[in-house]
C-alpha positions as CSV (number, residue, x, y, z in Angstrom):
1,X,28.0,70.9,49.2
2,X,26.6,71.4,45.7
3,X,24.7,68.7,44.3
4,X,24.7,67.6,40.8
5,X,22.1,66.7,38.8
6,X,22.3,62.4,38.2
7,X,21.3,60.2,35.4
8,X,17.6,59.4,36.2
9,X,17.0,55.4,36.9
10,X,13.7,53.7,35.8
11,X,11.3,53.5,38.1
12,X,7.9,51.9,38.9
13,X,4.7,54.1,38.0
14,X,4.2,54.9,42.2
15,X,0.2,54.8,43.0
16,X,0.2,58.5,43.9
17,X,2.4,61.6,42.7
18,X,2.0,64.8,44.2
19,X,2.9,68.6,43.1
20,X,5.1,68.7,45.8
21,X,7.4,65.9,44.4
22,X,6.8,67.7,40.9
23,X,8.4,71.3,42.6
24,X,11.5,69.3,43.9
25,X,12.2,67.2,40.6
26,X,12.0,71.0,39.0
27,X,14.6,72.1,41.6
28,X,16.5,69.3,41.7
29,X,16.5,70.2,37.5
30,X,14.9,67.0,36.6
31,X,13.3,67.7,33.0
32,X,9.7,66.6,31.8
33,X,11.6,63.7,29.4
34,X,13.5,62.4,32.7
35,X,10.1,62.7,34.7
36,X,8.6,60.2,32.1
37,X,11.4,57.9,32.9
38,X,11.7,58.3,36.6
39,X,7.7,57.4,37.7
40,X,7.6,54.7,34.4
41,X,4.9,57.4,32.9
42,X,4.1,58.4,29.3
43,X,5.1,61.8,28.0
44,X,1.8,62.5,28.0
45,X,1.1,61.9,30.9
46,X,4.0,64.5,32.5
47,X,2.3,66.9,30.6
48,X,-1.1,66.3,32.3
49,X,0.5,66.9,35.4
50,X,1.6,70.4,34.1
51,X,-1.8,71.7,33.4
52,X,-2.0,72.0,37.2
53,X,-1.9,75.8,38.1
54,X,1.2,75.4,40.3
55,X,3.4,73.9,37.7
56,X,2.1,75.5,34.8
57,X,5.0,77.2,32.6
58,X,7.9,76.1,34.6
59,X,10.8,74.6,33.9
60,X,13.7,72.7,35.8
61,X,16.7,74.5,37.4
62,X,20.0,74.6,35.0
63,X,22.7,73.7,37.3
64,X,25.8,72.7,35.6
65,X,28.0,69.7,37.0
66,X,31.0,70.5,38.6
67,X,34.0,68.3,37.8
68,X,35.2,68.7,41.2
69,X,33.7,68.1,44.8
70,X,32.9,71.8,45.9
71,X,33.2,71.6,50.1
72,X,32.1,74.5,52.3
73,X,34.5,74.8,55.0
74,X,34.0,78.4,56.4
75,X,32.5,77.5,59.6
76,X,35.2,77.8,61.7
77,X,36.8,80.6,60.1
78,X,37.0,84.2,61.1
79,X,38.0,87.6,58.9
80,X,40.5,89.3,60.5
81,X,39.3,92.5,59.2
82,X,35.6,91.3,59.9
83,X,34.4,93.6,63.3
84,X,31.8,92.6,65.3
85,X,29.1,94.5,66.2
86,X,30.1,94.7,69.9
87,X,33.9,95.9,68.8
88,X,31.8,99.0,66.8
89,X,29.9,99.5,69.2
90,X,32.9,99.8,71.8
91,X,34.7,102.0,69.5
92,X,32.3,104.7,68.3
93,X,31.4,104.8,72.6
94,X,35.5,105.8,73.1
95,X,35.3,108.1,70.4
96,X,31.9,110.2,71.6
97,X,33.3,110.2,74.9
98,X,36.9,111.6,73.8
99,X,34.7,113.9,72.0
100,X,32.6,115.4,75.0
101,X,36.0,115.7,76.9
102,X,37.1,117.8,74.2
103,X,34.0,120.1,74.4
104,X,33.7,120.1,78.2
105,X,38.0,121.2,77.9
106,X,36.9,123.4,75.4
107,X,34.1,125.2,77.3
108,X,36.2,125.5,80.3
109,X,38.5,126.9,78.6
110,X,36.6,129.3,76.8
111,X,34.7,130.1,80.4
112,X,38.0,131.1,82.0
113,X,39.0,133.4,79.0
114,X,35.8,135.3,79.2
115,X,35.0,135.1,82.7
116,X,36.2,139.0,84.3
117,X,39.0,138.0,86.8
118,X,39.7,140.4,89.8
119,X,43.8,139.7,89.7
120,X,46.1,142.4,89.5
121,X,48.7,142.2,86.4
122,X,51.0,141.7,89.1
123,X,49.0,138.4,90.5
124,X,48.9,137.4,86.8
125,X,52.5,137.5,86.1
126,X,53.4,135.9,89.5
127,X,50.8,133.2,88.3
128,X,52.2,132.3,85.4
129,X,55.8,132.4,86.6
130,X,55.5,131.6,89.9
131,X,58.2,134.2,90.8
132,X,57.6,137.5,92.1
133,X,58.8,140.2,88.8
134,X,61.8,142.1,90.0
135,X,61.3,145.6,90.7
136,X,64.1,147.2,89.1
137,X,63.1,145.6,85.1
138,X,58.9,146.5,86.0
139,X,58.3,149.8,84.9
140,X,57.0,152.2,87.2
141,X,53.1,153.3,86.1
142,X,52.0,156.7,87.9
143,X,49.4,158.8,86.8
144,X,45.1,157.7,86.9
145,X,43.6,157.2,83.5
146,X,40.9,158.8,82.9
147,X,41.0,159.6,79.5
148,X,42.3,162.6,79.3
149,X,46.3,161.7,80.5
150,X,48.1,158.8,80.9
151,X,51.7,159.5,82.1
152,X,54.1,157.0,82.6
153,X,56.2,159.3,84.5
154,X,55.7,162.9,86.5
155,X,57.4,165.0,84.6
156,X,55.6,165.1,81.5
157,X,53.5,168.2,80.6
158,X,50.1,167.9,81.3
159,X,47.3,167.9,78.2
160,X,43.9,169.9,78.5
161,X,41.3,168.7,75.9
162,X,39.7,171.3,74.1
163,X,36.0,171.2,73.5
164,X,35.0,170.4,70.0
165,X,34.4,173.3,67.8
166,X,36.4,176.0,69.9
167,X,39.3,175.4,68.1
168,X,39.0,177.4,64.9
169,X,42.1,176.4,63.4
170,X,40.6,172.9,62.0
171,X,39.5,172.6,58.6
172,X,37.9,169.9,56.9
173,X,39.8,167.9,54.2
174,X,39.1,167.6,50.9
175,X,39.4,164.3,49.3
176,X,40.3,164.4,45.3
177,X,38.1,162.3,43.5
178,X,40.2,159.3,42.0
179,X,38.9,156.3,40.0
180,X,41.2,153.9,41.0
181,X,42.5,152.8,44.7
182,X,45.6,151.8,45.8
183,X,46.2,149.0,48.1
């Protein structure tokens, strides 16, 4: 609760006044004047007391009255959108660990893709469809590549590479210069 600052009441001179009860009248916004009145001393006097390093140059708080009674009463209340330290910590644990799933599913993944794999294309297909492929729709693939021929079939003529250069029927081609390009 918020205090106000009260009238001063007269008071008798006490035998001893300290600079500690000089600090809290400033606080408590208790002016020099009031001072006077409150320990029965003379203006003078008060001023005296300010020589003293500690109070030297200050002055009294300003706090203004309140025409109300101002009551704290947020104890017992919680923020719904307030998160505790234990709920973030909680969270950002799920969401490092989702994330380290998602690499270690990643990496496998990327592992199986570029690991060699000694399956036929027949074992693959089967794989993925669990069916065997029906021989009539698989076309037939005869014929060894090597890099000269591939035939799909038999019958087809077969292709004898010629050396480079003992063909004398290729001629370079000459490009025309241009200065523009067409995409």
């Amino acid at each position: 609760m918020i205090e106000i600052r009260k009238n001063v009441q007269a008071g008798e001179t006490p035998p001893q006044i300290s600079v500690m009860q000089i600090d809290q009248d400033l606080k408590d916004g208790i002016s020099k004047s009031d001072m006077a009145v409150k320990y029965g001393i003379k203006p003078w006097e008060v001023d005296e007391m300010f020589k003293h390093p500690f109070l030297k140059g200050r002055r009294p708080s300003r706090k203004k009255a309140l025409s109300f009674t101002f009551v704290d009463d947020t104890a017992d209340y919680e923020d719904p959108n307030q998160v505790t330290l234990e709920e973030a910590i909680n969270e950002a644990k799920e969401v490092t660990e989702a994330a380290i799933d998602t690499f270690a599913n990643t990496t496998k993944q990327v592992v199986e893709i570029l690991s060699p794999t000694l399956e036929t294309p027949l074992e693959t297909i089967q794989a993925v469809t669990n069916e065997s492929p029906d021989p009539i729709d698989t076309p037939e693939i005869t014929g060894i590549p090597d890099g000269d021929k591939l035939s799909d079939t038999e019958d087809e003529e077969e292709v004898t590479p010629v050396p480079w250069g003992e063909n004398q029927d290729l001629k370079p081609i000459e490009l025309e210069e241009s200065d523009s390009f067409d995409m």
